[in-house]
C-alpha positions in Angstrom: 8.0 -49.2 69.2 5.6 -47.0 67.1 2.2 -48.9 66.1 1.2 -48.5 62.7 -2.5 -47.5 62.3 -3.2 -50.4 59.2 -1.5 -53.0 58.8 -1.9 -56.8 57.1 -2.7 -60.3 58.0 1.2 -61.4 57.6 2.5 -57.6 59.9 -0.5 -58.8 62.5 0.8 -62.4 62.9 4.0 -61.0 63.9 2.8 -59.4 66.8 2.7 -60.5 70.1 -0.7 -61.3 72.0 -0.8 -58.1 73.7 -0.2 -55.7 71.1 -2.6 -57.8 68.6 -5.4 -57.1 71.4 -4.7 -53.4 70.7 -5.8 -54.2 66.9 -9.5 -55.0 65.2 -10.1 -56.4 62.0 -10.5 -54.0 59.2 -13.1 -53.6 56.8 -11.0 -56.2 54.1 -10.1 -59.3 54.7 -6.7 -59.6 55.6 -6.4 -55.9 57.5 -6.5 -54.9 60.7 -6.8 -51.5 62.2 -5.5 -50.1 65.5 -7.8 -49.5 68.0 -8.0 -46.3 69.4 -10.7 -44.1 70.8 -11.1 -40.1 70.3 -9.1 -39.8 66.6 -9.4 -36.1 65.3 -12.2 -36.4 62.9 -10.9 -35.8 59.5 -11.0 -32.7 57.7 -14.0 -31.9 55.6 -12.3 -31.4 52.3 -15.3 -31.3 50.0 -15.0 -27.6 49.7 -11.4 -28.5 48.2 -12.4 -30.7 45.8 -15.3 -28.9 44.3 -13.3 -26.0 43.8 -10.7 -27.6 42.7 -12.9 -29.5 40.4 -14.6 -25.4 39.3 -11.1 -24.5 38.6 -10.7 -27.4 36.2 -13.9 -26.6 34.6 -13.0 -23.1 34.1 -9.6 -24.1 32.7 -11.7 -26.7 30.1 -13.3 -23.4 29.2 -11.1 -20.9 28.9 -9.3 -23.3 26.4 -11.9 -24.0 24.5 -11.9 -20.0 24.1 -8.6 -20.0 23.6 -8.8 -22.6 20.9 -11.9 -20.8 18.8 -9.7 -17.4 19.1 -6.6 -19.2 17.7 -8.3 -20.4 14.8 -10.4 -17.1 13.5 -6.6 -15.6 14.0 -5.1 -18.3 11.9 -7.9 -17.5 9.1 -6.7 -14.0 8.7 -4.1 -13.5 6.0 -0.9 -12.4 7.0 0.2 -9.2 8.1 2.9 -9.1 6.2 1.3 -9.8 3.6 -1.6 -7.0 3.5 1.2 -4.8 3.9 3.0 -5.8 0.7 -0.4 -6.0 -1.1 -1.2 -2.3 0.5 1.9 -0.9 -1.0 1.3 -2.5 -4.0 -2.1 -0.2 -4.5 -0.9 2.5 -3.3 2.1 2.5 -5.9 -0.3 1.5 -8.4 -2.5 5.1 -7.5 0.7 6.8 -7.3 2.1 6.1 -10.8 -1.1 6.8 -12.1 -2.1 9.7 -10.4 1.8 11.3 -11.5 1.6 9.8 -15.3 -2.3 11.5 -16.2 -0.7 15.1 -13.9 2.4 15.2 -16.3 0.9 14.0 -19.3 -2.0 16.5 -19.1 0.3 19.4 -18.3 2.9 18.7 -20.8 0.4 17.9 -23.3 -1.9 21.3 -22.6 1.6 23.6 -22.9 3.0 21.4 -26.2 -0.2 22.4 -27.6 -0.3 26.3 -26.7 2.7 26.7 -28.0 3.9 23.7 -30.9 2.7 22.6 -34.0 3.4 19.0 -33.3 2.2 18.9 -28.8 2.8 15.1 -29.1 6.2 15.2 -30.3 6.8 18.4 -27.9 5.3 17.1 -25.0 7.4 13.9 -24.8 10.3 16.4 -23.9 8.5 18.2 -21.3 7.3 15.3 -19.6 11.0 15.2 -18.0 10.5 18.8 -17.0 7.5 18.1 -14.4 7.3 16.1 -11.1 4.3 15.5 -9.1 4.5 16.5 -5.1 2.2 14.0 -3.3 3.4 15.1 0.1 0.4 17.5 0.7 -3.3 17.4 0.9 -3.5 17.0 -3.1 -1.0 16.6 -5.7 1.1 19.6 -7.0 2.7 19.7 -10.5 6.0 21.3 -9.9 8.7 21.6 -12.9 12.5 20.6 -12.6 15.0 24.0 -12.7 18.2 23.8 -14.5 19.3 21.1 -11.9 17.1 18.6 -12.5 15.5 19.5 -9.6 11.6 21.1 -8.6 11.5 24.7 -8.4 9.3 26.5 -6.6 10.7 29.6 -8.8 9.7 27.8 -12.2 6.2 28.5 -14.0 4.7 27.7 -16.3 5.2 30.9 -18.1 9.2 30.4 -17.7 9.3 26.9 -19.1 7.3 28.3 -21.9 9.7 31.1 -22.7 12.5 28.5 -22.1 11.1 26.4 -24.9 10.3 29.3 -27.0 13.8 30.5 -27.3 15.4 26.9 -27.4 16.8 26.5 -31.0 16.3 22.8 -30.9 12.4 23.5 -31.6 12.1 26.5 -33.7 11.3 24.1 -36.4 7.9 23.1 -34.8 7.2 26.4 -32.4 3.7 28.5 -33.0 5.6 31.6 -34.4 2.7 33.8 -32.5 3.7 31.6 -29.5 7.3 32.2 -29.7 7.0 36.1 -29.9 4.7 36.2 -27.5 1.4 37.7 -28.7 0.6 39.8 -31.8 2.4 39.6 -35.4 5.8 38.3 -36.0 8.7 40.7 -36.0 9.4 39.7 -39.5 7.3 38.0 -42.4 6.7 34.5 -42.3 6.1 33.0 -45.8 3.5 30.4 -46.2 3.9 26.5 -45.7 6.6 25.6 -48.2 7.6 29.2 -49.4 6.6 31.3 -52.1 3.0 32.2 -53.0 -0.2 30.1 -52.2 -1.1 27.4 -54.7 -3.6 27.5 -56.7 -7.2 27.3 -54.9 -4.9 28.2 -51.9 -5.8 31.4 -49.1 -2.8 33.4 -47.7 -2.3 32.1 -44.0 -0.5 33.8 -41.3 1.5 31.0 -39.6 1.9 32.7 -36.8 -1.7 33.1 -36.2 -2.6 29.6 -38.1 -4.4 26.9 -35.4 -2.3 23.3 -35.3 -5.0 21.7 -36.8 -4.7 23.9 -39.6 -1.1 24.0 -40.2 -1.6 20.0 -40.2 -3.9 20.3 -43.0 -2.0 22.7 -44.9 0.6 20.6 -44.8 -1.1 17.1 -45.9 -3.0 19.3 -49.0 1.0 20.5 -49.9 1.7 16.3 -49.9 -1.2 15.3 -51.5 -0.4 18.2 -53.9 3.1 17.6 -54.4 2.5 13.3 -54.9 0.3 14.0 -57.8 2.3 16.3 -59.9 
């Protein structure tokens, strides 16, 4: 039978006198260790173990790295978030930056060519689009379909206005006949001949700041007789 190489006090008393010569008592009490001559020594695994023992180190390490990493991540704000907030400005600059374009340009032409812009340019402001696709933003104006023309000036959505009917009421008559004296007279503010204390004015060369006072004298004028 196959000897064990350690065995206890209760295995030894089992054996018989001639195998329990082949045993020596063990460094605790109770144990007892076969004796044999010329064992392989055993192998030097200290190397192992320190490296082993490195690896663990390393691995302590790298998580504590790992650990500092994860947390400066988690104080970031979301990604998602910044996006949304990003589009937010950037629709903020873009509402702007079309409202002052079309408001300025519909305001400069209802001037030019109206003797009430503000009331003029709120209909023109539908007539213009901005065109942020290039390197700066373009003012185009809408055609007949709604739509930007690159065919459509300024000049042409001048003329347009000009000869709309709907505004003859508050057009610059110099304005609307493009330059020089009107084809036919045009009487002064309210018909008939200047009031009293009153010069002749040519409406259609007449500024809108002076048609506006004309017209607030006629009132004041008109309330006290």
């Amino acid at each position: 039978m196959a000897l064990k190489f350690k065995i206890k006090q209760a295995d030894y008393d089992k054996l018989s006198d001639t195998l329990k010569t082949e045993y020596i008592a063990g460094d605790a009490d109770g144990e007892f260790i076969l004796d044999v001559s010329d064992l392989p020594k055993p192998e030097d695994t200290g190397p192992l173990k320190r490296a082993l023992e490195a690896e663990k180190n390393k691995s302590k390490t790298l998580k504590g790295e790992k650990d500092a990493l994860q947390a400066t991540v988690d104080g970031f704000e979301d990604v998602a978030a910044l996006k949304v907030t990003h589009e937010k400005e950037v629709g903020k600059y873009k509402s702007f930056t079309e409202a002052t374009l079309i408001d300025g340009t519909a305001m400069e032409l209802a001037t030019k060519i109206s003797t009430s812009p503000k009331l003029l340019a709120k209909d023109l402001r539908d007539r213009f689009v901005v065109d942020l696709s290039g390197d700066k933003p373009v003012v185009k104006i809408k055609g007949a379909d709604g739509k930007p023309s690159d065919d459509m000036t300024i000049e042409k959505l001048q003329a347009e206005v000009v000869a709309n009917a709907d505004y003859k009421n508050i057009i610059i008559a110099s304005k609307a006949s493009g330059g020089g004296a009107p084809k036919t007279p045009i009487k002064p503010l309210g018909g008939g001949a200047p009031k009293d204390g009153e010069q002749a004015v040519d409406l259609s060369k007449a500024a809108p700041t002076t048609l506006v006072e004309r017209i607030k004298a006629r009132q004041a004028a008109q309330a006290q007789s």
